[in-house]
C-alpha positions in Angstrom: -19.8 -23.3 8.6 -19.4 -24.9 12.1 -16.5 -25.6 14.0 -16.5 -29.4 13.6 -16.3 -28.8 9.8 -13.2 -27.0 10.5 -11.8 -28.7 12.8 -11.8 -31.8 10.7 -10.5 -29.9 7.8 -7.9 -28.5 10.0 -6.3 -32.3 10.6 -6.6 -33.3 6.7 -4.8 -30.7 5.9 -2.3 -31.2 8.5 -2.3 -34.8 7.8 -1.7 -34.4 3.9 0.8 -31.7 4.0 2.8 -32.3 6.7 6.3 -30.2 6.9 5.2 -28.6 3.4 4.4 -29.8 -0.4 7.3 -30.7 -1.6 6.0 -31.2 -5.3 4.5 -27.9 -5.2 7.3 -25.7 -3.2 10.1 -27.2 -5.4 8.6 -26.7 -9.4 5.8 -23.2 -8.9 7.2 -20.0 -8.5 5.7 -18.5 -5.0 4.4 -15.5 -7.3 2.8 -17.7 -9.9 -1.1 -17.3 -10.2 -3.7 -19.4 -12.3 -6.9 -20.6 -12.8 -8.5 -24.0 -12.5 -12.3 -25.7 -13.0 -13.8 -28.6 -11.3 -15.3 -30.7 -14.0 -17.5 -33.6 -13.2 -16.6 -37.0 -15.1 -20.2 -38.7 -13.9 -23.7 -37.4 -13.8 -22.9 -35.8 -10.3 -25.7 -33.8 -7.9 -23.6 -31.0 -6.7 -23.1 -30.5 -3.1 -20.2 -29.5 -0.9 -18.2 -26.4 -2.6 -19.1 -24.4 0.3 -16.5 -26.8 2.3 -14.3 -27.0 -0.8 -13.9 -22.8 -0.6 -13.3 -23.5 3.0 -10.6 -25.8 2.9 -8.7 -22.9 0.6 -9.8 -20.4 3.4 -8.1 -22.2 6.4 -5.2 -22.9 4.0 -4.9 -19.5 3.1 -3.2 -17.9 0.5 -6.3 -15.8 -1.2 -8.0 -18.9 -4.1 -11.3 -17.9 -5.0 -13.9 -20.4 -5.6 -16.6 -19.7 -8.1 -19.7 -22.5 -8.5 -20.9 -22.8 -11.7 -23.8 -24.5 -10.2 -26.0 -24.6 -7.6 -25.7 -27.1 -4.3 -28.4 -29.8 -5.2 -28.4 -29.1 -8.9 -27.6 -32.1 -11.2 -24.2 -31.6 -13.3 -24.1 -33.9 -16.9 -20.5 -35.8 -17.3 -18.3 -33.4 -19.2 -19.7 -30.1 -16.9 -17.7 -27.7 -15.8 -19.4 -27.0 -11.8 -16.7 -24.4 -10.7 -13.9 -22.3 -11.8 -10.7 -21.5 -9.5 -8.3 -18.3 -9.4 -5.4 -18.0 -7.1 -2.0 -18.6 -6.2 -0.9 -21.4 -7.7 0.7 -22.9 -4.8 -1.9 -22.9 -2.6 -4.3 -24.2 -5.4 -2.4 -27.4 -5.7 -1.8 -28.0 -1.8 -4.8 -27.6 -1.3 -6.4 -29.8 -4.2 -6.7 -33.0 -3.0 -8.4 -32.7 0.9 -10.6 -29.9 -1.0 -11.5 -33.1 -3.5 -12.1 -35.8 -1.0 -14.4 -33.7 0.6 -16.3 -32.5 -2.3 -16.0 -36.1 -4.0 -17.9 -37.6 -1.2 -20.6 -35.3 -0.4 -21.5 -34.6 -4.1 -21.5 -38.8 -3.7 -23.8 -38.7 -0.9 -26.1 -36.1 -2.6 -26.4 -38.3 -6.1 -27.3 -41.3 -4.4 -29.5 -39.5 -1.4 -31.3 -37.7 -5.6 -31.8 -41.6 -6.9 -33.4 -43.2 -3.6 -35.8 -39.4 -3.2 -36.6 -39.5 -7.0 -37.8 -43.7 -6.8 -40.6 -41.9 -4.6 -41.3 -39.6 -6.3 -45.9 -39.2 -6.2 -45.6 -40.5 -3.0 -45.8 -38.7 0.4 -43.3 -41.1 2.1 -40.0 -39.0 2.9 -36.2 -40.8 3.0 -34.0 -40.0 5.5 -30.5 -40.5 6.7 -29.1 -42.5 9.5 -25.9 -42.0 12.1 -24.3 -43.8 9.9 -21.8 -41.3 8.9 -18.2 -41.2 8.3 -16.6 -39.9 11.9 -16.1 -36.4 11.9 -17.9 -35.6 8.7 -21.8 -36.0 10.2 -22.6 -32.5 9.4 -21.2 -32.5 5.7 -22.9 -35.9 5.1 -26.4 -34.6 6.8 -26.0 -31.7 4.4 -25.6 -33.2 1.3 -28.5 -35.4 2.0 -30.9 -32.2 2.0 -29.3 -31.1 -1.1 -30.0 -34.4 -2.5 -33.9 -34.0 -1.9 -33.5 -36.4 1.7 -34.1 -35.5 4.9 -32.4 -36.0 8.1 -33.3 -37.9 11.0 -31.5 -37.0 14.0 -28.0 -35.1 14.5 -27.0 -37.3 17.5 -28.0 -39.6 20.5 -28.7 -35.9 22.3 -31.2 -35.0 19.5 -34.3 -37.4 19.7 -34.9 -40.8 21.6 -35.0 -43.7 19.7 -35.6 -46.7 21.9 -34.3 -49.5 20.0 -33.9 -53.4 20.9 -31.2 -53.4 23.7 -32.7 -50.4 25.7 -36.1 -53.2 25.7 -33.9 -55.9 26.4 -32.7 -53.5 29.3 -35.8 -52.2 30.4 -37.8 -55.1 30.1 -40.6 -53.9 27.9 -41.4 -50.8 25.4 -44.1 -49.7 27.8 -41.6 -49.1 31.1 -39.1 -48.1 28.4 -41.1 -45.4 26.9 -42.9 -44.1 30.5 -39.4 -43.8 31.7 -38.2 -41.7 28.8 -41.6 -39.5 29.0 -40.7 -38.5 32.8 -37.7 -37.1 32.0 -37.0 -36.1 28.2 -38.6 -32.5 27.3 -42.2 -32.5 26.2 -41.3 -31.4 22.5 -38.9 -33.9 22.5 -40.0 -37.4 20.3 -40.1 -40.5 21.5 -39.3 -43.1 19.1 -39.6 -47.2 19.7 -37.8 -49.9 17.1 -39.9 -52.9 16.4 -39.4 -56.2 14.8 -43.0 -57.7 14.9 -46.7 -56.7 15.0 -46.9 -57.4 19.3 -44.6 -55.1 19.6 -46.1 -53.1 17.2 -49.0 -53.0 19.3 -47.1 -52.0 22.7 -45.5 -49.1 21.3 -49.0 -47.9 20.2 -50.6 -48.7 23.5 -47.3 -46.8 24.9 -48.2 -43.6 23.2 -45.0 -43.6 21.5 -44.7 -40.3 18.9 -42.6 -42.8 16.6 -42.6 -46.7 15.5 -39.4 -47.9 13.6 -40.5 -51.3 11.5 -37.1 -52.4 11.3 -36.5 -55.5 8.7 -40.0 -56.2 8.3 -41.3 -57.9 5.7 -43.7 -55.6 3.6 -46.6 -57.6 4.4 -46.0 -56.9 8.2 -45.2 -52.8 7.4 -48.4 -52.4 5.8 -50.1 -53.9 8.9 -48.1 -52.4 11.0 -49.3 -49.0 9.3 -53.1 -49.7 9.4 -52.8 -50.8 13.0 -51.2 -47.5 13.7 -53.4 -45.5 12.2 -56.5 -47.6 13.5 -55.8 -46.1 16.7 -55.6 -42.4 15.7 -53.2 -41.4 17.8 -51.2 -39.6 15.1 -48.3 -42.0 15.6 -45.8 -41.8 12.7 -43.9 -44.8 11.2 -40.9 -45.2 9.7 -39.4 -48.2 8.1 -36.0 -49.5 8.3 -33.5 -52.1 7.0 -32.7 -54.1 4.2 -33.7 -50.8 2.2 -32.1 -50.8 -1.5 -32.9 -48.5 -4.5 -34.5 -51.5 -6.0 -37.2 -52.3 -2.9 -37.8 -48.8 -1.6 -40.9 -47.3 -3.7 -42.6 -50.9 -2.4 -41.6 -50.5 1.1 -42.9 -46.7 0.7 -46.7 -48.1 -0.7 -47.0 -49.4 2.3 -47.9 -46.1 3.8 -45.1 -45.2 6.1 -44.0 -41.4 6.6 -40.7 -42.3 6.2 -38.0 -44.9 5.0 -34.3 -44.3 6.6 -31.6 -45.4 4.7 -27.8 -46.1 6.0 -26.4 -46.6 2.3 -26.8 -43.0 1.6 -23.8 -42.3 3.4 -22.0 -45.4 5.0 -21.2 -46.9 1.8 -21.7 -44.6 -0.9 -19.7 -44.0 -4.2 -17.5 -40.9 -4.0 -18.7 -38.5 -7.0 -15.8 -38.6 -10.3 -14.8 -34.5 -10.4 -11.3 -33.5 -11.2 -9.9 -30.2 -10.9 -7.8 -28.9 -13.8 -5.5 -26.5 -13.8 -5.7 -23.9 -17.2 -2.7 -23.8 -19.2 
């Protein structure tokens, strides 16, 4: 678990309990004990109970969380995914930041298992974007893996992508993508955003590791693909916006290594999962 997980646990906690639960303090007993599940009320991809067990860990006061299922593994509506033993105080103070975190991951995994199983046959991989909930990159990044995604870069200090303002800076992809080569390290990639086949063409007279065909239409991509491998440099492509369930297994037949989509965590559905307390 890192300490940016924690950290952001640490201020929903604060920021839902406040001076104390009230609810909680004023009708349990402090020496009551009892059990609970997490039952999913959707078809849900599980993902996340190892930051559900942690919230209950930095809350303290000794729950136990035990899956029922693995992270990644698809839970039927009706399932019970986890069982719960502990003080019941800290149970219920802790129920609701536990939920939101485990509601939205499992929600990033579900959709992150639709969009991987539409390519399913193909070799084209779906990845995530940075465009993650602030503070909650890391949960969001792992749910995608346990969704059957993959993950494009952590952060800006993880990869170079040179998209259209560092051109419009620069001037052109070429000085944009020699500058980056004289100082970024060696096994670092290099990747250039492109809206058309010229500067399709640049970025693979530029060497570039990476070409982004960002809201291309699919004709373009599948040129843009047989220019780039034409020139058998070993340059990969990915392709980029306007990316829905519906389009992606087309946009993927055009032969690019990968398709990154936003929606699998910018917008996404948090997962329907309740946690019930056993009389």
């Amino acid at each position: 678990m890192n300490t940016q997980a924690d950290d952001l646990i640490r201020i929903a906690l604060e920021e839902d309990i406040g001076t104390g639960d009230r609810t909680t303090l004023a009708t349990i007993p402090s020496d009551s004990m009892s059990k609970a599940r997490i039952v999913a009320k959707s078809d849900v991809v599980v993902a996340g109970m190892p930051y559900f067990q942690r919230v209950y860990d930095l809350l303290g006061g000794g729950v136990v969380v035990s899956p029922l299922k693995d992270e990644g593994e698809l839970a039927i509506a009706g399932t019970v995914v986890a069982e719960l033993e502990g003080p019941t105080r800290s149970m219920l103070t802790g129920e609701r930041v536990a939920l939101n975190i485990l509601q939205r991951l499992a929600g990033v995994s579900t959709m992150t298992r639709r969009y991987s199983d539409a390519l399913s046959g193909l070799a084209t991989k779906v990845v995530d974007t940075r465009k993650t909930t602030p503070g909650m990159r890391a949960m969001q990044k792992y749910a995608v893996r346990k969704g059957g995604g993959n993950n494009h870069r952590f952060g800006l200090d993880s990869g170079v992508l040179i998209k259209d303002n560092h051109i419009a800076a620069c001037g052109t992809i070429k000085l944009a993508v020699e500058r980056a080569r004289d100082v970024v390290p060696h096994l670092l990639k290099i990747q250039v955003e492109t809206t058309n086949l010229e500067e399709v063409d640049e970025a693979i007279e530029s060497s570039a590791d990476v070409i982004l065909l960002d809201n291309m239409s699919v004709e373009m991509m599948a040129e843009a693909v047989k220019r780039v491998r034409a020139s058998n440099k070993g340059i990969l492509t990915e392709a980029s916006g306007n990316v829905t369930l519906a389009r992606i297994r087309t946009i993927a037949e055009t032969g690019v290594d990968f398709v990154s989509v936003g929606a699998l965590t910018h917008s996404v559905m948090a997962a329907d999962l309740s946690l019930e307390v056993v009389a």
